[in-house]
Each structure stands twice: as C-alpha cells, then as structure tokens.
N, C-alpha and C positions, 0 to 999 in steps of 0.2 A: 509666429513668435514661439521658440523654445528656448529652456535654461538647460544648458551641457555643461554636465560636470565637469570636473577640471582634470580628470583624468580620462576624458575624451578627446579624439582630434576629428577638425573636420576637412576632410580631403576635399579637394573641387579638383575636379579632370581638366585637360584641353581637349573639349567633343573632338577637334579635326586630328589629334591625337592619339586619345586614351577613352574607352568606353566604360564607361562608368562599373557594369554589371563586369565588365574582365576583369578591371581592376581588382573589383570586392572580390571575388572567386580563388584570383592567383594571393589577394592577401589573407584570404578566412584557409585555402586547401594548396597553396604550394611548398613542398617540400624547401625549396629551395628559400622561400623567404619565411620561413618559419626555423628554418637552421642560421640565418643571418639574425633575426630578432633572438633566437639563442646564443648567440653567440657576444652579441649587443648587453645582453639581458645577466651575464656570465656574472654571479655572485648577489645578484636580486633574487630574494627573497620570492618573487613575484614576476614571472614575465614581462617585460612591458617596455614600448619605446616612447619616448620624447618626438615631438617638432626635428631636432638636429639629427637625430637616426635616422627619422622616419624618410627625409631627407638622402637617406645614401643608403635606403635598401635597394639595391638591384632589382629590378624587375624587368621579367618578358615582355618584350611591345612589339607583338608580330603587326602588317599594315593593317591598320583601322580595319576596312573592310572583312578582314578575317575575323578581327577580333567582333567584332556587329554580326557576323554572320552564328560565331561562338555567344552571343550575345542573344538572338531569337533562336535560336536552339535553345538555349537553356529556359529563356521563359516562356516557350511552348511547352516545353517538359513540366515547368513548375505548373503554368495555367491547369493544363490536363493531371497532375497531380490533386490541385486544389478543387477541381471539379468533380473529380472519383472525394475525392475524402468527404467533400462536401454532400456529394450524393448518400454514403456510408453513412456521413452521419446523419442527414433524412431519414432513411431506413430504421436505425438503431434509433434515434426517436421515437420513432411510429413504433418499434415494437414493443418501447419501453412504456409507452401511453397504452398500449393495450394488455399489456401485461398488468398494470399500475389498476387499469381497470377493471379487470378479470378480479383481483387478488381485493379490490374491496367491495363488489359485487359476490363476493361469495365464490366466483367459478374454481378458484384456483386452490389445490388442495395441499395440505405441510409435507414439505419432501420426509421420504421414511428414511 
C-alpha cells in the first residue's frame, strides 16, 4: 500500500506489448516525447500532462523482444554501476574511519 499524490499517474504496460523499463527511459530521455509534452504543456506555468494527454503522447514500440533485449542491457549497466558506486563507497568509508581515527588518536597533524 502507497498514497500517490494527485499530481502523479500510474502507468501499467501490456508485458506482451510494452516493457515496462522502455517505456520509463523513452518517457524520462526521448526528445521526441518531451517536445510533445511541450507542446501539450504550451502556457503552463509548469510542465506537466494529465490522464487525456498522457493518452495521445506518441511513443516508439519497436517488437517486445527488442525492446527486452534494450531492457537487460540497460540494467546490467545500472546493476554494474551500483556495484562500482557501492564498492567506492566501501572504500571512502574505510578511509574516512581511519582518518576519523588517526585525528582523535593524536596521529594526524593541522594542515599549514
């Protein structure tokens, strides 16, 4: 259970049509529907579409399988992203505890 604001929508795909992770990508980074939602949006104050726009943005639907295939490509990229950052931040922990220790132990001296 969650509470969605009211200037949220929530999209549901057809799996045997539309991949979920395409969809989100072509609406957060496609030129082309990001000039339709401008265009929609022309004299708001604020970017933003409604249920009945949201309805008649045009969007790219190359076959499922392409789009799945565009779909583990990207979150082998993300996974392996979040793994280096994860790791990164491991590291800059551990240097930070040893640093953190050094400097109330005494070892560590006032920069000049």
């Amino acid at each position: 259970p969650v509470l969605m604001h009211s200037d949220l929508l929530r999209i549901r795909v057809d799996p045997p049509k539309c991949d979920p992770i395409f969809l989100r990508d072509q609406l957060k980074f496609s030129r082309l529907v990001a000039r339709q939602i401008e265009v929609m949006s022309s004299g708001a104050i604020m970017a933003g579409i409604n249920v009945g726009k949201l309805k008649q943005l045009s969007i790219l639907l190359p076959d499922i399988r392409l789009q799945q295939k565009y779909a583990r490509v990207i979150e082998a990229g993300v996974g392996s992203v979040r793994s280096h950052l994860s790791s990164s931040a491991g590291q800059l922990d551990n240097a930070f505890c040893s640093l953190q220790q050094r400097a109330f132990t005494g070892q560590l001296s006032p920069a000049a």
